[in-house]
SEVEXKOL-100664 format. One line per field, with one value per residue (C-alpha): residue number from 1; residue in three letters; x, y, z. Coordinates in pm, 1 decimal, always signed. Example, Ala and Ser with C-alpha at 12.3 -4.5 7.8 and 13.67 -1.06 7.14 Angstrom:
REM residues 2
i	[1 / 2] .
aa	[Ala / Ser] .
X	[+1230.0 / +1367.0] .
Y	[-450.0 / -106.0] .
Z	[+780.0 / +714.0] .
REM end
This chain:
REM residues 247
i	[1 / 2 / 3 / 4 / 5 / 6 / 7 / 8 / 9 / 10 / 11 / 12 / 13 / 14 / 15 / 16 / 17 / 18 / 19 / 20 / 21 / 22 / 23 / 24 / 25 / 26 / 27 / 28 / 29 / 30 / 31 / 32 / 33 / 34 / 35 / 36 / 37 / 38 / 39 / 40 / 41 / 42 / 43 / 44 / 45 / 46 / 47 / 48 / 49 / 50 / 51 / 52 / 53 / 54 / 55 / 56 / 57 / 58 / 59 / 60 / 61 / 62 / 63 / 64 / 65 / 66 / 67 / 68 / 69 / 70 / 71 / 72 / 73 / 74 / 75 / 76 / 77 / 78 / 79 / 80 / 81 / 82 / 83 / 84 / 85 / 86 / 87 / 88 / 89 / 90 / 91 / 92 / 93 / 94 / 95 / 96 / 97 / 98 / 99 / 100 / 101 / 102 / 103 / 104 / 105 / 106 / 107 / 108 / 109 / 110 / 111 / 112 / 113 / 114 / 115 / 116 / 117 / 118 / 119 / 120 / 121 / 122 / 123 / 124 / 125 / 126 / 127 / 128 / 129 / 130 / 131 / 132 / 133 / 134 / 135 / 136 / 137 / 138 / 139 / 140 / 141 / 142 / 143 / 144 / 145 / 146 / 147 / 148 / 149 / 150 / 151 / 152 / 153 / 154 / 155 / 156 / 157 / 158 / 159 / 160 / 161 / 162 / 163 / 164 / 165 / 166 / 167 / 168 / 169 / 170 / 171 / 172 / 173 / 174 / 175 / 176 / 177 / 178 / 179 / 180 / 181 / 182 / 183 / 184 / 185 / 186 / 187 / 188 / 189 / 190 / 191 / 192 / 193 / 194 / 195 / 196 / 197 / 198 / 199 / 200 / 201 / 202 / 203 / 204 / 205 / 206 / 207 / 208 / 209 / 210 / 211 / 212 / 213 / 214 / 215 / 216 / 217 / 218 / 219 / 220 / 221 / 222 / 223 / 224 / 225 / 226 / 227 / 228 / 229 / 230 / 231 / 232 / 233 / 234 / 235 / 236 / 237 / 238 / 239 / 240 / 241 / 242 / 243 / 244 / 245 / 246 / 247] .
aa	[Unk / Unk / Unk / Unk / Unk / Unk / Unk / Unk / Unk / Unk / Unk / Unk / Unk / Unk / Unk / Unk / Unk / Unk / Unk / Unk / Unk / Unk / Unk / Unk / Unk / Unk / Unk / Unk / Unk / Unk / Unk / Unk / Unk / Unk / Unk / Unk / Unk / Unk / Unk / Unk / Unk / Unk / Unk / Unk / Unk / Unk / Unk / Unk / Unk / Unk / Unk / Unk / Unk / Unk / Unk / Unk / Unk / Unk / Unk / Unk / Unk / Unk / Unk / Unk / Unk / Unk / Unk / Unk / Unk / Unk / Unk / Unk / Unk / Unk / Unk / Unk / Unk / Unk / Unk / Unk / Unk / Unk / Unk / Unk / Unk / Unk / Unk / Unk / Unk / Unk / Unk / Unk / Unk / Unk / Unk / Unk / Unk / Unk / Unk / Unk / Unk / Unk / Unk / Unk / Unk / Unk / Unk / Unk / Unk / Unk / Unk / Unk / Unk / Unk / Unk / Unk / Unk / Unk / Unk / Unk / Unk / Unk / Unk / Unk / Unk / Unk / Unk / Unk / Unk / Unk / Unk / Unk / Unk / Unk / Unk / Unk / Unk / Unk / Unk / Unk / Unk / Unk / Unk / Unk / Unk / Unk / Unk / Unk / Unk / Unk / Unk / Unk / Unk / Unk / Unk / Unk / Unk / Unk / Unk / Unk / Unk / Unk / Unk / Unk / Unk / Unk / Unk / Unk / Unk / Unk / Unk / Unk / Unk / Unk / Unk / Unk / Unk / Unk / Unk / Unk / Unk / Unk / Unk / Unk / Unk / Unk / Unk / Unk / Unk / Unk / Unk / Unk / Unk / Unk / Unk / Unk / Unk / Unk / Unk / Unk / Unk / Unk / Unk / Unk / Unk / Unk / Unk / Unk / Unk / Unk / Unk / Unk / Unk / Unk / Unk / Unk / Unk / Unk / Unk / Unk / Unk / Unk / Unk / Unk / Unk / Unk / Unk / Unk / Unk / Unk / Unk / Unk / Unk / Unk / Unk / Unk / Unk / Unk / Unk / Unk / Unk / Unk / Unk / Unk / Unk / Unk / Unk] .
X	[-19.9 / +244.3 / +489.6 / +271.8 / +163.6 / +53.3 / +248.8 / +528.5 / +468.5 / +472.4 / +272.9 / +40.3 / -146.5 / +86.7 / -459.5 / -79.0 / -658.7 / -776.6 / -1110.6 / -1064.8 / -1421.1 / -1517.0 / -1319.7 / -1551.6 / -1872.6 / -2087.0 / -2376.2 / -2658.9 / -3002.8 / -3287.0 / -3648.6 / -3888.6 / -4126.1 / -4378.8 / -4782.5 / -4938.7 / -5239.8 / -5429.2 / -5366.2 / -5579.5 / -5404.7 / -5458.3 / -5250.2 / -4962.3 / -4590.3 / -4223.1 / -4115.3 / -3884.5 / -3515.6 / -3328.3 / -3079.3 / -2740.5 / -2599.7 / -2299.5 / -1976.2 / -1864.8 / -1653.6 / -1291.3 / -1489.0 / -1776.6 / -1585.4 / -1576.1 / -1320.1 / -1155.9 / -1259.5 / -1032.3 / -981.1 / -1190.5 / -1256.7 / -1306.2 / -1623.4 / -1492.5 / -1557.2 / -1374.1 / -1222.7 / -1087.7 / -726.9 / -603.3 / -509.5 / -600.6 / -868.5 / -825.6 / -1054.2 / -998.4 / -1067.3 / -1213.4 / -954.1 / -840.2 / -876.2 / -825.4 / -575.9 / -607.2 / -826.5 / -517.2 / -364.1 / -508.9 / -372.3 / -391.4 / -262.5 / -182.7 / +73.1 / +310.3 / +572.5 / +552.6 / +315.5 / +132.0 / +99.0 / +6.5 / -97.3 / -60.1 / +14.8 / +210.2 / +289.2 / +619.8 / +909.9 / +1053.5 / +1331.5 / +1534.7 / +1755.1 / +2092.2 / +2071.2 / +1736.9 / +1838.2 / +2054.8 / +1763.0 / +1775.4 / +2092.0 / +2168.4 / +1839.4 / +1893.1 / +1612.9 / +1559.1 / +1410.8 / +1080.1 / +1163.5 / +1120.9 / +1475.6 / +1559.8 / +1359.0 / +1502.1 / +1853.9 / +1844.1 / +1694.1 / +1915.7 / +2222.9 / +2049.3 / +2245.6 / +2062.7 / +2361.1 / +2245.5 / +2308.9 / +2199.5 / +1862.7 / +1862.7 / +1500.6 / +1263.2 / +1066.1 / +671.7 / +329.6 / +59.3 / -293.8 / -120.3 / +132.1 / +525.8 / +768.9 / +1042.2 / +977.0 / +1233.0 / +1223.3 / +1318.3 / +1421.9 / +1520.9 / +1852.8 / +1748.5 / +2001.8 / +1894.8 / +1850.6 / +1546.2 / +1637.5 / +1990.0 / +1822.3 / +1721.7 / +1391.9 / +1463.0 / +1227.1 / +1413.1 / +1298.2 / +1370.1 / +1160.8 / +932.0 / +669.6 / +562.9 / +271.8 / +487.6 / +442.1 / +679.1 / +780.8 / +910.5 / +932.2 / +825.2 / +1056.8 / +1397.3 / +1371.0 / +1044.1 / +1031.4 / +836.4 / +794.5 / +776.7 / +645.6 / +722.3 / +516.8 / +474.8 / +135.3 / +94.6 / +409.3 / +353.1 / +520.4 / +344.5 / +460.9 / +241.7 / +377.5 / +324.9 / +458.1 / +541.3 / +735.0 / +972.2 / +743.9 / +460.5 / +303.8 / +285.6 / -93.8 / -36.3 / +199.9 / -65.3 / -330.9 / -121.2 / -60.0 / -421.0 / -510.2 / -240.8 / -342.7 / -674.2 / -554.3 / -682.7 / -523.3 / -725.2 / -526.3] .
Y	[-72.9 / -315.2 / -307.3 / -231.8 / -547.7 / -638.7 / -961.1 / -1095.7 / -1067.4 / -1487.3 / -1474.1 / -1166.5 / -1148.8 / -262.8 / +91.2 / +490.2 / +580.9 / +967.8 / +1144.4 / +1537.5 / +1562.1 / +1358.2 / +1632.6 / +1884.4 / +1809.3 / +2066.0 / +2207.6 / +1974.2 / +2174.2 / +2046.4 / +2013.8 / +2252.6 / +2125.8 / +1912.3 / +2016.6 / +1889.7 / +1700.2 / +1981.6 / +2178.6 / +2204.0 / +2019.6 / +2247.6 / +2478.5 / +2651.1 / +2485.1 / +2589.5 / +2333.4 / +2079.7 / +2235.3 / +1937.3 / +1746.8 / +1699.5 / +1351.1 / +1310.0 / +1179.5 / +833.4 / +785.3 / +588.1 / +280.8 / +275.1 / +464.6 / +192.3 / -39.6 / +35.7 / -215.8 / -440.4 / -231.9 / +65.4 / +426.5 / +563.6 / +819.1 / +1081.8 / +996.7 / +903.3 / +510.4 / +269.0 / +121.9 / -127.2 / +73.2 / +415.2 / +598.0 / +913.0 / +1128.6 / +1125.7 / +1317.4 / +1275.4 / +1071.5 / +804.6 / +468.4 / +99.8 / -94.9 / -461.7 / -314.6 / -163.9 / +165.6 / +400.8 / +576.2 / +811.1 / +773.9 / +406.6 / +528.4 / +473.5 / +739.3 / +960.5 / +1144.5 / +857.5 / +884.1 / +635.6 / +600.2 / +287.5 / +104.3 / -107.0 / -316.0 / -272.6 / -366.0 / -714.2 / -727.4 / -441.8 / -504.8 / -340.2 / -330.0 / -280.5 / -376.7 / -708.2 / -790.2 / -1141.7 / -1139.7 / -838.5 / -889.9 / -846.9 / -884.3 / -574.5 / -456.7 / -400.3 / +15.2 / +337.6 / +390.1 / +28.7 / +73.4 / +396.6 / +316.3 / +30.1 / +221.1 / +515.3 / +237.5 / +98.2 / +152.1 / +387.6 / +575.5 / +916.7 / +1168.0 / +1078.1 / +1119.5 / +1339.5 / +1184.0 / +1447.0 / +1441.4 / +1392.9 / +1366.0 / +1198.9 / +1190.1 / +1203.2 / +969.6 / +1033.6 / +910.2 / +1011.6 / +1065.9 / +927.6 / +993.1 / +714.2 / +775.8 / +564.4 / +696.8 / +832.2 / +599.9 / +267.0 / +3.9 / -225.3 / -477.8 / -552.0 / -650.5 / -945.0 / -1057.6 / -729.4 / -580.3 / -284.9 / -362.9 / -195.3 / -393.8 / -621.5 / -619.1 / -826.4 / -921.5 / -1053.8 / -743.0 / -615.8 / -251.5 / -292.4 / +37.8 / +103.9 / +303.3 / +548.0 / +886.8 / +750.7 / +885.8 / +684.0 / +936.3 / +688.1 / +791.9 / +510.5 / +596.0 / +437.9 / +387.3 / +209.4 / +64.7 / -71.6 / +52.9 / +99.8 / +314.2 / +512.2 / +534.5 / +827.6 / +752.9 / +1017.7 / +1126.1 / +1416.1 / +1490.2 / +1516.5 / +1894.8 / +2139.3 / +2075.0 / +1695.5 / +1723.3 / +1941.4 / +1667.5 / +1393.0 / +1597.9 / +1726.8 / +1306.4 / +1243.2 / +1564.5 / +1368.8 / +1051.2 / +895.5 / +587.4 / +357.3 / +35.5] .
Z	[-2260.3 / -2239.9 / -1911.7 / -1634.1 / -1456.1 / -1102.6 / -1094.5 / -1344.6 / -1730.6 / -1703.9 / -1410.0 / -1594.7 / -1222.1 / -813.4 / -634.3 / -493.2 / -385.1 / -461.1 / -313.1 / -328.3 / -359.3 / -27.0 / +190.8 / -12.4 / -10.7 / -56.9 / +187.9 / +171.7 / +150.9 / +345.2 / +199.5 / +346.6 / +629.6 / +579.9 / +582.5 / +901.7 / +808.2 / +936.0 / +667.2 / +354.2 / +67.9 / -131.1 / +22.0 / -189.1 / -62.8 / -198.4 / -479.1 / -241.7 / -309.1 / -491.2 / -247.0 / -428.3 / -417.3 / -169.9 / -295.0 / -212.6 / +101.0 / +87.3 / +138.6 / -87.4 / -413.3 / -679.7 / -752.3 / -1138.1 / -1377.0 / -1571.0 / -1855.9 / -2045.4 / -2038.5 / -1718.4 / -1625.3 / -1444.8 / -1084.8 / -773.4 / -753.0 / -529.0 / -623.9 / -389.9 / -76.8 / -220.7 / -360.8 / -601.4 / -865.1 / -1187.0 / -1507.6 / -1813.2 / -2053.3 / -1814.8 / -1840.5 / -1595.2 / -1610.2 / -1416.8 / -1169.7 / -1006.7 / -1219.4 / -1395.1 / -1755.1 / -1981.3 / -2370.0 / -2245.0 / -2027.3 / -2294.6 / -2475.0 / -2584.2 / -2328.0 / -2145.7 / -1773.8 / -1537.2 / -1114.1 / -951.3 / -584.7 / -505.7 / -176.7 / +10.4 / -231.2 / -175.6 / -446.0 / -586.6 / -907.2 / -888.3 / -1283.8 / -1398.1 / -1758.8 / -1625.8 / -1377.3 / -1346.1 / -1211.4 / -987.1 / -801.4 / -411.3 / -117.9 / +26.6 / +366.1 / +478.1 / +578.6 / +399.9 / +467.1 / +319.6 / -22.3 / -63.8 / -59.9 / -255.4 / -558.3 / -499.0 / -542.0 / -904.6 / -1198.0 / -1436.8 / -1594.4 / -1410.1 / -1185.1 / -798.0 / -664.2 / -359.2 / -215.0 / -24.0 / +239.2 / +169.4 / +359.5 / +197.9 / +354.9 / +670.7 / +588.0 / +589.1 / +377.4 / +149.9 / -270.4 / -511.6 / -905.8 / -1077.8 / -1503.2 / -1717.2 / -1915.8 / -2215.4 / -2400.5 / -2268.4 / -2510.8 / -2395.0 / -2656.9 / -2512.4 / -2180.6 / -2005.8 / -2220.3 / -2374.3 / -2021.9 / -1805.0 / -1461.8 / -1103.0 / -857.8 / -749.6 / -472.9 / -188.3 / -398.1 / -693.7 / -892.7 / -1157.4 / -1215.9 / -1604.7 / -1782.1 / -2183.2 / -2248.7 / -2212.3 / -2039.9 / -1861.7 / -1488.1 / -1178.5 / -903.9 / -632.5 / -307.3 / -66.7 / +292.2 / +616.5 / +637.3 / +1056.1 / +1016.8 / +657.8 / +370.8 / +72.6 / -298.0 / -493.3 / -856.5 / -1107.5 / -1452.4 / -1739.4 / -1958.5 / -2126.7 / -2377.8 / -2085.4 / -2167.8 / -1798.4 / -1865.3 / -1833.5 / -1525.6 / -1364.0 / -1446.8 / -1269.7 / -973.7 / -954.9 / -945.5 / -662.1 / -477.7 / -449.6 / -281.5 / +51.5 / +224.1 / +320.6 / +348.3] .
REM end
């Protein structure tokens, strides 16, 4: 999957973390008592009732590997931890994807640290890039002024684990032409951690939810596209529904 990277493509160095199963853990049942030593061994006991295995908490799910199909399970990604289906697969240790997250009807989840540049023209990037601040409020404007050849994003209000912030969908114009931009790469931001946010391709969307988590912002990304089924879109949301923060 080309365009997703954690730092800079020259750099090649944004986990936005799901665990529905660790708020549903089911009834643990307890093995029946023990024979005192005073009674004959031979004694008939109830077969021990198996114990199922707890899911991981926030802090023990694994971290995703580098790369490679995923077993369905529950993962760490950076500051998040999420479940995820069958048909995902790594990406860096950091995001997560489906189809390669690439169009037609890839999808992708990621984190990423609070924004530190914004480019005004995510096609003309390297030279309409402007510092941006460290706020929910800041981010937000600054991709809501990007030039993308669309109508205006109204952003919404969101809560995620317990965390507010505001929800902006980001989509590429459906007539962009990647190969008449800088390096031929369409790219809205990068993070405090160096990270790039280059797209693969037009009509692609990043639902960005950019939360204050203690005073820190921090984005989750969800990536898909037009030709993304209601089944897909379900999928994704079923994955984010499953999120916990734990930066």
């Amino acid at each position: 999957m080309s365009g997703f990277a954690r730092v800079s493509p020259s750099a090649l160095a944004i986990a936005v973390a799901l665990l529905a199963s660790a708020c549903t853990a089911g009834v643990v049942a307890t093995n029946p008592t023990t024979p005192s030593s005073s009674v004959p061994t031979a004694a008939a006991s109830a077969a021990p009732i198996a114990t199922p295995a707890a899911p991981p908490s926030p802090t023990s799910a694994p971290t995703l590997p580098p790369s490679g199909q995923l077993t369905p399970g529950t993962y760490r990604s950076d500051f998040i931890t999420y479940t995820l289906p069958a048909g995902w697969s790594a990406y860096q240790s950091w995001g997560a994807n489906k189809n390669d997250g690439n169009p037609p009807n890839g999808m992708f989840i990621a984190p990423w640290k609070s924004m530190a540049t914004v480019y005004h023209d995510p096609c003309h990037w390297q030279t309409t890039g402007a510092s941006v601040g460290a706020t929910v409020a800041d981010e937000v404007a600054a991709l809501l002024a990007q030039k993308r050849g669309r109508s205006t994003v109204t952003p919404i209000d969101v809560m995620v684990d317990g965390f507010r912030g505001k929800q902006v969908d980001l989509m590429v114009p459906l007539g962009a032409d990647f190969a008449a931009c800088d390096d031929a790469t369409y790219k809205s931001f990068t993070d405090a951690s160096g990270g790039d946010r280059y797209n693969q391709g037009p009509g692609q969307h990043d639902l960005l939810d950019i939360l204050d988590v203690s005073g820190q912002t921090l984005v989750i990304d969800r990536v898909f596209y037009p030709a993304n089924t209601a089944a897909d879109l379900a999928e994704l949301q079923a994955i984010f529904d499953s999120i916990k923060i734990t930066p």
